[in-house]
PyMOL commands that place a pseudoatom at each C-alpha (Angstrom):
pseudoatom trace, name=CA, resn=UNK, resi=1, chain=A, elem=C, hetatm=0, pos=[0.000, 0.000, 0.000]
pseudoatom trace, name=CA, resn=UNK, resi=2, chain=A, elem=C, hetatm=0, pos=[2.562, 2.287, 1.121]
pseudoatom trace, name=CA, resn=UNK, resi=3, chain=A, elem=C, hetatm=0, pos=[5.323, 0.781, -1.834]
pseudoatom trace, name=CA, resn=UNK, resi=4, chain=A, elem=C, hetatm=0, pos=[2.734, 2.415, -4.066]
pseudoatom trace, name=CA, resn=UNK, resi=5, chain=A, elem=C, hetatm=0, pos=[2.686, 5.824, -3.187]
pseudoatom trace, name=CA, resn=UNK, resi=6, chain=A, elem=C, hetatm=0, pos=[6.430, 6.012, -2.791]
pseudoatom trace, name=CA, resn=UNK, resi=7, chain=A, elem=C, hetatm=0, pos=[6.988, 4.337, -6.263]
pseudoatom trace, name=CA, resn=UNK, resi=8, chain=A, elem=C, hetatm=0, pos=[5.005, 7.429, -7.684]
pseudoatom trace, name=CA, resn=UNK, resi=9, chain=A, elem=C, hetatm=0, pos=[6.994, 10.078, -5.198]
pseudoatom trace, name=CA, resn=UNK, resi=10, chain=A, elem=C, hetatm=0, pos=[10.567, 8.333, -6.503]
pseudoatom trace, name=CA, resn=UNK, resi=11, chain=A, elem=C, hetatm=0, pos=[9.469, 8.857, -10.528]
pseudoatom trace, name=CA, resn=UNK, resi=12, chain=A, elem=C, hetatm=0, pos=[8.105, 12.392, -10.188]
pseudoatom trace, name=CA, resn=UNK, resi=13, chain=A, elem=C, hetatm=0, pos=[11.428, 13.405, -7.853]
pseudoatom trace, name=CA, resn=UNK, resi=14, chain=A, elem=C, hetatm=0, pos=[13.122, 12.541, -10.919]
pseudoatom trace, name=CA, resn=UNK, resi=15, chain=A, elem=C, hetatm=0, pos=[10.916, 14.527, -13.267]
pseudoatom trace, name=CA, resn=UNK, resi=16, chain=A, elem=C, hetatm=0, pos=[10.346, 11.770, -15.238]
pseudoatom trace, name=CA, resn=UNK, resi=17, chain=A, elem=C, hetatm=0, pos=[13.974, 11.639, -17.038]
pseudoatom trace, name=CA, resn=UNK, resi=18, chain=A, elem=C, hetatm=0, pos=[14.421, 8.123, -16.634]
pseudoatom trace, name=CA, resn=UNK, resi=19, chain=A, elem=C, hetatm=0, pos=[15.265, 6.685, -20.113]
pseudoatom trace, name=CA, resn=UNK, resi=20, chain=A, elem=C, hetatm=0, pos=[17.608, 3.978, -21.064]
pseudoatom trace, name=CA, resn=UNK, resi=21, chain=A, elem=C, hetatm=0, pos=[21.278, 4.805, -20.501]
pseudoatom trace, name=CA, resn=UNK, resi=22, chain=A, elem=C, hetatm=0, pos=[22.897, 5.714, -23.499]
pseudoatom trace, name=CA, resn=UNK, resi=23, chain=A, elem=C, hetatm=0, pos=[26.721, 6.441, -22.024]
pseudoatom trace, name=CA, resn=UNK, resi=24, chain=A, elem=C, hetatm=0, pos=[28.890, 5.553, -19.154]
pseudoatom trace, name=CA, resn=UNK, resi=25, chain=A, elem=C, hetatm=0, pos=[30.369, 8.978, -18.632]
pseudoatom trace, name=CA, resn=UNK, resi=26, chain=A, elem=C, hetatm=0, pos=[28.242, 11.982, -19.925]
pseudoatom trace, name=CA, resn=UNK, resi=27, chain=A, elem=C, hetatm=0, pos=[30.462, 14.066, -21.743]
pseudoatom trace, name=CA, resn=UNK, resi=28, chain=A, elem=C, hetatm=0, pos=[31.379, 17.666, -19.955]
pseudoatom trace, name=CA, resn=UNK, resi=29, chain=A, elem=C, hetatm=0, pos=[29.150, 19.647, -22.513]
pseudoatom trace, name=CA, resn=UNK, resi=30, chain=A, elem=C, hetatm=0, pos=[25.988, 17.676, -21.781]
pseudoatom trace, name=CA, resn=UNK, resi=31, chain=A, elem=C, hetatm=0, pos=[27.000, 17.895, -18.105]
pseudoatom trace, name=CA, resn=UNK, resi=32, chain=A, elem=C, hetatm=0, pos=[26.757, 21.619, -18.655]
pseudoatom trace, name=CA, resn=UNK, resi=33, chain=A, elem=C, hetatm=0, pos=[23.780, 21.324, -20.792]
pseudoatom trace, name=CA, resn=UNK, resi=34, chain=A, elem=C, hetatm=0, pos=[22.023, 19.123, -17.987]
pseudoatom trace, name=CA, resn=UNK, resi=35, chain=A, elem=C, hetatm=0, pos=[23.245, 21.559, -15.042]
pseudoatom trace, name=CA, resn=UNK, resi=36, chain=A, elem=C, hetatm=0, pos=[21.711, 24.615, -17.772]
pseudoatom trace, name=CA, resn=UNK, resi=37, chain=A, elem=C, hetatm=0, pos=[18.338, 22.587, -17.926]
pseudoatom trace, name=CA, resn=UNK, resi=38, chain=A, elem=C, hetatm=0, pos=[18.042, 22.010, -13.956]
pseudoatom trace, name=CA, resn=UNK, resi=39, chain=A, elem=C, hetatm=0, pos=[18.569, 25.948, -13.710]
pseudoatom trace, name=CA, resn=UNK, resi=40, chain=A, elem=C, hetatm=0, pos=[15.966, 26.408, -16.120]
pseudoatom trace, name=CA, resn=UNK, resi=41, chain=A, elem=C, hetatm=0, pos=[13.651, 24.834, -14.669]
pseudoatom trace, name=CA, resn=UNK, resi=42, chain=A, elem=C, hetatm=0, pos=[13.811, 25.716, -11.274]
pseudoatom trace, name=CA, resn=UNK, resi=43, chain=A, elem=C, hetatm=0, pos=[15.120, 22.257, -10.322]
pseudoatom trace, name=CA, resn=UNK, resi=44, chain=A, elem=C, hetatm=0, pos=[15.825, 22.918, -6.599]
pseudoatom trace, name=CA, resn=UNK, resi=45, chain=A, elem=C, hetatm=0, pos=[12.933, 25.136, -6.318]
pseudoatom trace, name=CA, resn=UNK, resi=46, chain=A, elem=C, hetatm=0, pos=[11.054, 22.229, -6.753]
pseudoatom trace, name=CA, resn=UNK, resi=47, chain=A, elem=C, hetatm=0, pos=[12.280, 19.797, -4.964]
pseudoatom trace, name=CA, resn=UNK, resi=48, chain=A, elem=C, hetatm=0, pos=[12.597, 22.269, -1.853]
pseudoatom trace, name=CA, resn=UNK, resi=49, chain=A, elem=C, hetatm=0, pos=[9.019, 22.716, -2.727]
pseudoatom trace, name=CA, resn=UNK, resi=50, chain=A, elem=C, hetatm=0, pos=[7.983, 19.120, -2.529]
pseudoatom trace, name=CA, resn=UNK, resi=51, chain=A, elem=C, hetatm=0, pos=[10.250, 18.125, 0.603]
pseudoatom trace, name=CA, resn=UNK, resi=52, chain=A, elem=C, hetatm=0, pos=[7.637, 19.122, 2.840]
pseudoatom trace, name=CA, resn=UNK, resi=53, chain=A, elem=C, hetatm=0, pos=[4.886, 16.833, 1.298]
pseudoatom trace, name=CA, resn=UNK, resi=54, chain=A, elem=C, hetatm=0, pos=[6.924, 13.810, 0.669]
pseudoatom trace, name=CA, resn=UNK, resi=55, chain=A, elem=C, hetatm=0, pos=[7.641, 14.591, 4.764]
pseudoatom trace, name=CA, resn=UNK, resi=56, chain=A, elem=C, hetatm=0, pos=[3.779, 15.286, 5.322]
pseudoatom trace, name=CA, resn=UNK, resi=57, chain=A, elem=C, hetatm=0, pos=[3.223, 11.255, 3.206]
pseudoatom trace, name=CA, resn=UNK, resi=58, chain=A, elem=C, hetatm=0, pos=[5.821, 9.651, 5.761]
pseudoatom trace, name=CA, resn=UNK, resi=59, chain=A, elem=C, hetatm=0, pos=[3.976, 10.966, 8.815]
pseudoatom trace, name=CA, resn=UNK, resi=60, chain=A, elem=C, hetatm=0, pos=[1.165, 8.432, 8.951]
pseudoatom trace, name=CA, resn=UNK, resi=61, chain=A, elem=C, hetatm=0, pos=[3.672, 5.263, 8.547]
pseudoatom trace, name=CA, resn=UNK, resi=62, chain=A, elem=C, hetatm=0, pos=[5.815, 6.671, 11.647]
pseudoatom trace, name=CA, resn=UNK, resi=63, chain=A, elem=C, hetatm=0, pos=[3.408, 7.942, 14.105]
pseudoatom trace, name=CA, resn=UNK, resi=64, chain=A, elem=C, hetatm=0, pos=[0.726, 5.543, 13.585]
pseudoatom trace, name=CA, resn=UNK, resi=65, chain=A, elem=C, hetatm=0, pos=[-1.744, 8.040, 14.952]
pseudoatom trace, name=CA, resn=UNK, resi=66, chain=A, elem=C, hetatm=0, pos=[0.116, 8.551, 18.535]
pseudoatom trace, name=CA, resn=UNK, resi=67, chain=A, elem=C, hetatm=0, pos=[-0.298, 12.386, 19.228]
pseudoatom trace, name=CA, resn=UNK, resi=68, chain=A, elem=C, hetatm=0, pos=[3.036, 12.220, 21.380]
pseudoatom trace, name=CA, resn=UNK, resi=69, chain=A, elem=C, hetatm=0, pos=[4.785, 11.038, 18.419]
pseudoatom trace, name=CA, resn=UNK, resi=70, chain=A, elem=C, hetatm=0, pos=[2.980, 13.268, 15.748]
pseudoatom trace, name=CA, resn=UNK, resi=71, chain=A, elem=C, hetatm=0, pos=[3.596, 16.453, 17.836]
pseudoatom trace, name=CA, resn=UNK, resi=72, chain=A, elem=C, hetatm=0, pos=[7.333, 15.633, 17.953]
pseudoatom trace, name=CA, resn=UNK, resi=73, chain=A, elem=C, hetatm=0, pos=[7.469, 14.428, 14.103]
pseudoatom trace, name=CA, resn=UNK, resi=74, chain=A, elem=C, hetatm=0, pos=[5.880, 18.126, 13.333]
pseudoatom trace, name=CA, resn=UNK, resi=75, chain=A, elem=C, hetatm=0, pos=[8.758, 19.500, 15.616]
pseudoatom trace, name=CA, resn=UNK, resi=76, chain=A, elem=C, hetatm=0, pos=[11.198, 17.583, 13.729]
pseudoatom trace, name=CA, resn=UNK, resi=77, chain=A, elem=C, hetatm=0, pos=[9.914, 18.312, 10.157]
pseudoatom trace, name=CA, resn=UNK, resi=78, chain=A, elem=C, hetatm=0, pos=[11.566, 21.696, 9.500]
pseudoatom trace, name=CA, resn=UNK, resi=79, chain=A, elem=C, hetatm=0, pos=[15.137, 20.940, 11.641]
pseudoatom trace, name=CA, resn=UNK, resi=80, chain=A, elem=C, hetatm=0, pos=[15.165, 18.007, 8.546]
pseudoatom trace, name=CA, resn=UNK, resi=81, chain=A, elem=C, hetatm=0, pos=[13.953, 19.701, 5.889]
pseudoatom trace, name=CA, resn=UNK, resi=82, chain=A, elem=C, hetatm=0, pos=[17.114, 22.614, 6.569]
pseudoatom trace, name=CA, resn=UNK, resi=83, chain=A, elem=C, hetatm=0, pos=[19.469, 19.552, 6.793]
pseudoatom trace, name=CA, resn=UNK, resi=84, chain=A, elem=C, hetatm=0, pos=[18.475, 18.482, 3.176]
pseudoatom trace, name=CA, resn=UNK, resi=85, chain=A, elem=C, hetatm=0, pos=[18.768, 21.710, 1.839]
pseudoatom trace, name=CA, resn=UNK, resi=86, chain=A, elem=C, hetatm=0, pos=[22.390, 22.402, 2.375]
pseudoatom trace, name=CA, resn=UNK, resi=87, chain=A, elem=C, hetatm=0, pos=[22.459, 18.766, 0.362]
pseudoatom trace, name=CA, resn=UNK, resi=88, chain=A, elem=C, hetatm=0, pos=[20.632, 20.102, -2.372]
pseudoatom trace, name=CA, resn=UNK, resi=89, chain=A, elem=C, hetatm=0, pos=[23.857, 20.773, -4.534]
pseudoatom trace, name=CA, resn=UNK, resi=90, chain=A, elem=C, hetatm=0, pos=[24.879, 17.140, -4.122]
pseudoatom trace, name=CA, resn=UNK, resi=91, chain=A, elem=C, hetatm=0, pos=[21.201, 16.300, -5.509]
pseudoatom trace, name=CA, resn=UNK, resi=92, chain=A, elem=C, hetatm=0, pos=[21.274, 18.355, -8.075]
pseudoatom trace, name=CA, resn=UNK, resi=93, chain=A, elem=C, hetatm=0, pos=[24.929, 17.061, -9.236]
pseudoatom trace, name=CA, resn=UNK, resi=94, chain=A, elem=C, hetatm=0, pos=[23.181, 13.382, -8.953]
pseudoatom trace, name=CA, resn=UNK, resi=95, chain=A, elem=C, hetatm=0, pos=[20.060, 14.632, -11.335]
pseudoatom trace, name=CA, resn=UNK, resi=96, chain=A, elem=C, hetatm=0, pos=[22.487, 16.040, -13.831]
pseudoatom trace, name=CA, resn=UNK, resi=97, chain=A, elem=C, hetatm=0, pos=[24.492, 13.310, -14.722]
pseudoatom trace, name=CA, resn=UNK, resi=98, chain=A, elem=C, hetatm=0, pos=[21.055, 11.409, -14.684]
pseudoatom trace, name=CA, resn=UNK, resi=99, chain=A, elem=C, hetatm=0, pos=[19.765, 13.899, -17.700]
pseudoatom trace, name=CA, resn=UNK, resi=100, chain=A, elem=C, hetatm=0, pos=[23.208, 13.878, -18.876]
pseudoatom trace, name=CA, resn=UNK, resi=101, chain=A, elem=C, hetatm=0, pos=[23.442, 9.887, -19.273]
pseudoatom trace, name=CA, resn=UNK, resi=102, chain=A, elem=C, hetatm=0, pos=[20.282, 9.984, -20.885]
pseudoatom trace, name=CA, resn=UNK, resi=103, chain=A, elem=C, hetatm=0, pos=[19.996, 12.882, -23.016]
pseudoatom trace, name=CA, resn=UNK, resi=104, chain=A, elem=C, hetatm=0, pos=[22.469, 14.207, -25.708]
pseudoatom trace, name=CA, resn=UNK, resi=105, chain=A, elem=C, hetatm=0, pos=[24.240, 18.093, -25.232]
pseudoatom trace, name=CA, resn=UNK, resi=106, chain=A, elem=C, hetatm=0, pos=[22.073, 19.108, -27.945]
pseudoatom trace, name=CA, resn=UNK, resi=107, chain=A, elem=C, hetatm=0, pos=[18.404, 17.359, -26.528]
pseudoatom trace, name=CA, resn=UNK, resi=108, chain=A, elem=C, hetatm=0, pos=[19.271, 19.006, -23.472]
pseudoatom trace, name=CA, resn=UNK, resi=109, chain=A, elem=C, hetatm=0, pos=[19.867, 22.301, -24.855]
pseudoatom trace, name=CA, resn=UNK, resi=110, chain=A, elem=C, hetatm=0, pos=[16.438, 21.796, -26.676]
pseudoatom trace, name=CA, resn=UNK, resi=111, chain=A, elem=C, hetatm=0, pos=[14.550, 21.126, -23.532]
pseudoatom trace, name=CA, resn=UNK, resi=112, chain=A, elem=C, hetatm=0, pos=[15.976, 24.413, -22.078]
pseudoatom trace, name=CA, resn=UNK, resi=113, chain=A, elem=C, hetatm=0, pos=[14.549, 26.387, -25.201]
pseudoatom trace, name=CA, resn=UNK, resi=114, chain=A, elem=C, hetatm=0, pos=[11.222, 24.566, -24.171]
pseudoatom trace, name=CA, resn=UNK, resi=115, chain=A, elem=C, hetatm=0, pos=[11.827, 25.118, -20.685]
pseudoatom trace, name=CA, resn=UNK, resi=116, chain=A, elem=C, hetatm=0, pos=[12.179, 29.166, -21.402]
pseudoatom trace, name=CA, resn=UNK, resi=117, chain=A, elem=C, hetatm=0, pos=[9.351, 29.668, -23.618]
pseudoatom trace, name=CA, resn=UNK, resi=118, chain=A, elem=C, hetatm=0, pos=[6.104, 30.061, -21.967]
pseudoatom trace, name=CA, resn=UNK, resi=119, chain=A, elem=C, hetatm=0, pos=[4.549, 26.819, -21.802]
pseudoatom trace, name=CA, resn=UNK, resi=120, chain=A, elem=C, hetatm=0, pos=[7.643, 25.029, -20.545]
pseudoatom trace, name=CA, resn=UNK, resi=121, chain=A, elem=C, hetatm=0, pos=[7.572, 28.359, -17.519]
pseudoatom trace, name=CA, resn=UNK, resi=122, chain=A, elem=C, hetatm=0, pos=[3.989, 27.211, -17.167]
pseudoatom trace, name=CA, resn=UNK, resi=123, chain=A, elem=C, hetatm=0, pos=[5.186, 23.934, -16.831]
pseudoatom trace, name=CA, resn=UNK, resi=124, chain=A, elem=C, hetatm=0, pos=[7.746, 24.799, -13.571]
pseudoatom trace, name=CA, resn=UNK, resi=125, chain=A, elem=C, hetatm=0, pos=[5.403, 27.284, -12.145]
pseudoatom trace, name=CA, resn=UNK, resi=126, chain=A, elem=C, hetatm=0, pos=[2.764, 24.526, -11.722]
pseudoatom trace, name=CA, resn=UNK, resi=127, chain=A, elem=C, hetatm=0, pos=[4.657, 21.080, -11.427]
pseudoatom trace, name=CA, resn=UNK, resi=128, chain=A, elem=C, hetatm=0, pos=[5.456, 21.608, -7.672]
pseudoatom trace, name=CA, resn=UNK, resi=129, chain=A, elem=C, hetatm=0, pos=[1.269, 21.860, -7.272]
pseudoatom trace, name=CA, resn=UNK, resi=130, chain=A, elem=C, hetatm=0, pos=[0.763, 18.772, -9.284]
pseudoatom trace, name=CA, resn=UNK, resi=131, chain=A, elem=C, hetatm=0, pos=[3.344, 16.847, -7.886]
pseudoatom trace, name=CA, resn=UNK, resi=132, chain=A, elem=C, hetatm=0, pos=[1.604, 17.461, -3.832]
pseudoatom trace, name=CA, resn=UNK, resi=133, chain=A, elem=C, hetatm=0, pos=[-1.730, 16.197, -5.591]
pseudoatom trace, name=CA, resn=UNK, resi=134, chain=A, elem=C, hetatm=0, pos=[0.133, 13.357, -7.241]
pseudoatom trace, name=CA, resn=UNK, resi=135, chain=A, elem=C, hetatm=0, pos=[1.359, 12.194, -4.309]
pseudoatom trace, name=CA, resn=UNK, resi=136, chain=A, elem=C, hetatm=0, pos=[-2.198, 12.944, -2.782]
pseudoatom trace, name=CA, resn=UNK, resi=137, chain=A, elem=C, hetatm=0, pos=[-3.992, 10.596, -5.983]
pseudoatom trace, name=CA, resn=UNK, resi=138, chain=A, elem=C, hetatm=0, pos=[-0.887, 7.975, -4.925]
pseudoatom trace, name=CA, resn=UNK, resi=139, chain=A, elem=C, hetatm=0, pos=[-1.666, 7.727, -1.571]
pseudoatom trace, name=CA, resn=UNK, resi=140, chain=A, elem=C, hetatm=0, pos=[-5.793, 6.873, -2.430]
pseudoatom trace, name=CA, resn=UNK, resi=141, chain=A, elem=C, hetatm=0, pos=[-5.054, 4.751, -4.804]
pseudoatom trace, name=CA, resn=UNK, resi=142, chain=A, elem=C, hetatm=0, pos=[-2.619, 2.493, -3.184]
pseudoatom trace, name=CA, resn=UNK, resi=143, chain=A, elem=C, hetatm=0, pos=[-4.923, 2.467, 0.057]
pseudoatom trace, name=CA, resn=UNK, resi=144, chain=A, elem=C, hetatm=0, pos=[-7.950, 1.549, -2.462]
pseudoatom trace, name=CA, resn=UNK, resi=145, chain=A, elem=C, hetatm=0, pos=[-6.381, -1.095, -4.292]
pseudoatom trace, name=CA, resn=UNK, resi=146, chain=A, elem=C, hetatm=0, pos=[-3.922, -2.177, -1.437]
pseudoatom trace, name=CA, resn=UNK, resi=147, chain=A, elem=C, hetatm=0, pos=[-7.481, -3.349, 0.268]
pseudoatom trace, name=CA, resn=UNK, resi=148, chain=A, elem=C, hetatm=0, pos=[-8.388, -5.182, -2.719]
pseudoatom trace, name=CA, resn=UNK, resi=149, chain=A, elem=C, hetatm=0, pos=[-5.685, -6.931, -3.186]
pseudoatom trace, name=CA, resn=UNK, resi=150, chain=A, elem=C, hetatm=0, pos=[-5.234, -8.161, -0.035]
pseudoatom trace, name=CA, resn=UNK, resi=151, chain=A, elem=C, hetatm=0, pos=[-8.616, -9.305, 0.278]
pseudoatom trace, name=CA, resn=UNK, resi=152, chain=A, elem=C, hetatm=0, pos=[-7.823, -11.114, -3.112]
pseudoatom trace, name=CA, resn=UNK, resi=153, chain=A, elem=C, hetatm=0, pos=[-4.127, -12.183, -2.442]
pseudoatom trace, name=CA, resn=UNK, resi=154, chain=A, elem=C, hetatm=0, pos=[-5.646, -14.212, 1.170]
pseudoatom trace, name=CA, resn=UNK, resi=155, chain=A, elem=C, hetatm=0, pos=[-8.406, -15.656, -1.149]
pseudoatom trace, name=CA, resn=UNK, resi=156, chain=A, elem=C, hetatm=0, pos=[-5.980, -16.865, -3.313]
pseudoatom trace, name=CA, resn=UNK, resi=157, chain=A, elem=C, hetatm=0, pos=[-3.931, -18.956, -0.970]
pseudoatom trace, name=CA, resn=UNK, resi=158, chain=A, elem=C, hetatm=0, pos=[-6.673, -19.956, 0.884]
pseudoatom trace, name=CA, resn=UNK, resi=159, chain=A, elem=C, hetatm=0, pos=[-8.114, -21.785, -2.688]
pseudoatom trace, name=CA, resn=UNK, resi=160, chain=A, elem=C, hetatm=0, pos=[-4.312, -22.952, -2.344]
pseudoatom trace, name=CA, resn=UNK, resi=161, chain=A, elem=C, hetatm=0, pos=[-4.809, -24.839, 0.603]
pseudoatom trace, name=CA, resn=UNK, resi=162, chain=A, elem=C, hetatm=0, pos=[-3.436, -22.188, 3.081]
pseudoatom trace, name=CA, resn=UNK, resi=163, chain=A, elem=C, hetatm=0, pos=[-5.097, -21.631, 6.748]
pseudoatom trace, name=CA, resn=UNK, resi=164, chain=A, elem=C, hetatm=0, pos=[-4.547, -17.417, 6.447]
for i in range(1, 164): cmd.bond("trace and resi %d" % i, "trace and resi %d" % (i + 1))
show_as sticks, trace
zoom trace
């Protein structure tokens, strides 16, 4: 149930630039053309922006509704959240030589053209938003369908001869 929703949070925190790897060792213009792209679009505002729901998705798995533990989780939220923003660089580094593995110099340099013109600025300004109501469509679907198939998987091995 839980696998589900952090599945989705681990694809969108890589703004869906997972494609095959096409090189070992991306080549210092498409490292520049990758760190050019991340500037463009707003790369660490984003991921500074999301922090605090990924943090808000965790809560329910680690206080398990204890108001002790919640209060204290709250307390800790923004003392974290400060401690992975002075690793943001290091992230950032990480993402790209992801893009850079992935996408040629000039590919990159053509998503930052896209990335400036107004429907790629539309495209930062609201992909923080849709990623918090991703998460939020992860989290209900998972829980929906995480009942299902349990109900389903304990069927199963019960036709199997199981005492569950």
């Amino acid at each position: 149930m839980r696998k589900c929703s952090w599945t989705l949070i681990v694809c969108l925190t890589v703004l869906f630039a997972v494609t095959p790897v096409r090189a070992q060792t991306p080549s210092p213009d498409a490292m520049a053309a990758a760190r050019e792209l991340i500037v463009t679009m707003h790369a660490v505002d984003y991921f500074k922006a999301t922090m605090p729901a990924l943090m808000q998705a965790m809560k329910p798995a680690i206080a398990q509704n204890r108001p002790e533990v919640e209060r204290d989780y709250d307390a800790m939220v923004p003392l974290l959240l400060e401690g992975m923003n002075t690793r943001m660089n290091d992230l950032i580094e990480q993402v790209a030589v992801l893009y850079a593995k992935n996408f040629t110099a000039d590919e990159l340099r053509e998503a930052v053209a896209f990335y400036r013109g107004p429907t790629g600025q539309k495209i930062v300004q609201k992909l923080p938003a849709i990623t918090q109501e991703s998460i939020l469509i992860g989290q209900r679907w998972g829980q929906s369908i995480g009942g299902e198939l349990h109900g389903r998987m304990i069927d199963e091995l019960r036709k199997r001869g199981h005492n569950i």
